[in-house]
C-alpha positions as CSV (number, residue, x, y, z in Angstrom):
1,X,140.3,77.7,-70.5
2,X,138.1,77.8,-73.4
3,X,139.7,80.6,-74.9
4,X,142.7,77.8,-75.5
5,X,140.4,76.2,-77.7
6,X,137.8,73.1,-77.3
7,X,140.7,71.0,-76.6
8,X,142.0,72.6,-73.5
9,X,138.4,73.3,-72.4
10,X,137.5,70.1,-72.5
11,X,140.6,69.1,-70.9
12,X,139.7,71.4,-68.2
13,X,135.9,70.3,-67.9
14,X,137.4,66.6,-67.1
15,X,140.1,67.9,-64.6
16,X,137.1,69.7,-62.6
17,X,135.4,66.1,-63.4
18,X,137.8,64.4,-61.4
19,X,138.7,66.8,-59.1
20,X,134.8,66.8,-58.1
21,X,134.4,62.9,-57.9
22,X,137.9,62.9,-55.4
23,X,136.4,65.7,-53.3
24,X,133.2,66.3,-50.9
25,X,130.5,67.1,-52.3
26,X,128.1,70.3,-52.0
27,X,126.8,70.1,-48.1
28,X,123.3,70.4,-46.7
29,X,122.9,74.1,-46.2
30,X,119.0,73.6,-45.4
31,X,119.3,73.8,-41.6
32,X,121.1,77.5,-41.7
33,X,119.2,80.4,-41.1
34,X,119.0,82.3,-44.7
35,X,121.5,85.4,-43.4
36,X,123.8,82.5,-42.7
37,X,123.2,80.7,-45.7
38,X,123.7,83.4,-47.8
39,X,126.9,84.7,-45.2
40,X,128.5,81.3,-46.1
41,X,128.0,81.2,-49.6
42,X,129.3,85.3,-50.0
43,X,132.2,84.3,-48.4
44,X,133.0,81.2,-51.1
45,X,132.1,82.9,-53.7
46,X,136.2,82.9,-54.9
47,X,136.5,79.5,-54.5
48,X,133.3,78.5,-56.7
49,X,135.7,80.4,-59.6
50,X,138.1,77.2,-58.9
51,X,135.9,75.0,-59.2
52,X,133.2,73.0,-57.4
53,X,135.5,70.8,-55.5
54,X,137.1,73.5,-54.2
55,X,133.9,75.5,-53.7
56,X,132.5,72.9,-51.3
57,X,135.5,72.2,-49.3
58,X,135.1,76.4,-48.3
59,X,130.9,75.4,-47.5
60,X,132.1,72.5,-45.9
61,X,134.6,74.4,-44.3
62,X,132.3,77.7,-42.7
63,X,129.5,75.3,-41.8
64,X,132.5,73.1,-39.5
65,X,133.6,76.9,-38.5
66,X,130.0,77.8,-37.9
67,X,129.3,74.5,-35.6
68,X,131.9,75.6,-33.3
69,X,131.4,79.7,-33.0
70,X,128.2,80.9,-31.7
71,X,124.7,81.1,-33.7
72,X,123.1,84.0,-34.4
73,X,122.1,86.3,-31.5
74,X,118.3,87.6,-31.8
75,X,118.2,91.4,-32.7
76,X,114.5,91.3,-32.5
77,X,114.5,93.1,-28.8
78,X,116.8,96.2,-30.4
79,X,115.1,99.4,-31.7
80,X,115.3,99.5,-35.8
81,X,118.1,102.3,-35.4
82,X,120.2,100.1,-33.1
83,X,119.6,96.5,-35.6
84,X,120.5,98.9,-38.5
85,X,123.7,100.2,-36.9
86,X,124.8,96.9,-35.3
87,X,124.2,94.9,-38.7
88,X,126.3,97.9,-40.9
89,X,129.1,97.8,-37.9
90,X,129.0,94.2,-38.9
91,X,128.6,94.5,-42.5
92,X,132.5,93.4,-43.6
93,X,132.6,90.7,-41.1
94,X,129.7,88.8,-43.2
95,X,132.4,88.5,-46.0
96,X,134.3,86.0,-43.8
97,X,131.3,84.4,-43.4
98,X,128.3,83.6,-40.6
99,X,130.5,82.7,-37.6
100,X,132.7,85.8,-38.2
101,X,129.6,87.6,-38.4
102,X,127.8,86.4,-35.7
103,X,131.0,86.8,-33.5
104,X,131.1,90.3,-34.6
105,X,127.2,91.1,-33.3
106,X,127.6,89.8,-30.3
107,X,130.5,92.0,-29.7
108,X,128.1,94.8,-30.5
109,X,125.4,93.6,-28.3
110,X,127.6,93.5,-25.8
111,X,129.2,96.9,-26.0
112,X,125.6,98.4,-26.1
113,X,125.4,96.3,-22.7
114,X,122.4,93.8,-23.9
């Protein structure tokens, strides 16, 4: 809005203002695993370009998501080749964010039968 000039910016500044003191605010994130963390935030990174209210109703939103999909499986018994593979199968998924994600690698542990 600031191209408008400082008087539609600022009108803009208040409406995010007020939109963020109505709204939730940022949730604790500290408790995910980083590839989640950073999963969840990929997958709001539109919605922080509307604002932080809106931006933490999509965190709010993956972590309640993420609570009731699976955690991340372990990779760590997987030959590099096969974590490699499974996580690039998976790649796109991570743009929906964690639980997508991790939905999508167990589906690939379980087609290579582990």
């Amino acid at each position: 809005a600031s191209y408008q000039g400082p008087s539609k910016y600022n009108q803009c500044l208040q409406n995010q203002l007020n939109e963020l003191s109505k709204g939730i605010r940022r949730p604790n994130l500290s408790h995910l695993s980083s590839e989640e963390k950073i999963s969840i935030e990929v997958a709001c990174s539109s919605a922080s370009y509307q604002g932080p209210s809106k931006y933490n109703q999509c965190l709010q939103n993956q972590l309640n998501e993420l609570s009731k999909g699976i955690r991340r499986p372990n990779l760590s018994h997987l030959s590099s080749e096969e974590k490699i593979s499974i996580e690039v199968a998976c790649s796109s998924a991570s743009y929906q964010g964690p639980s997508k994600y991790n939905q999508c690698l167990q589906n690939q542990l379980k087609q290579l039968g582990r």
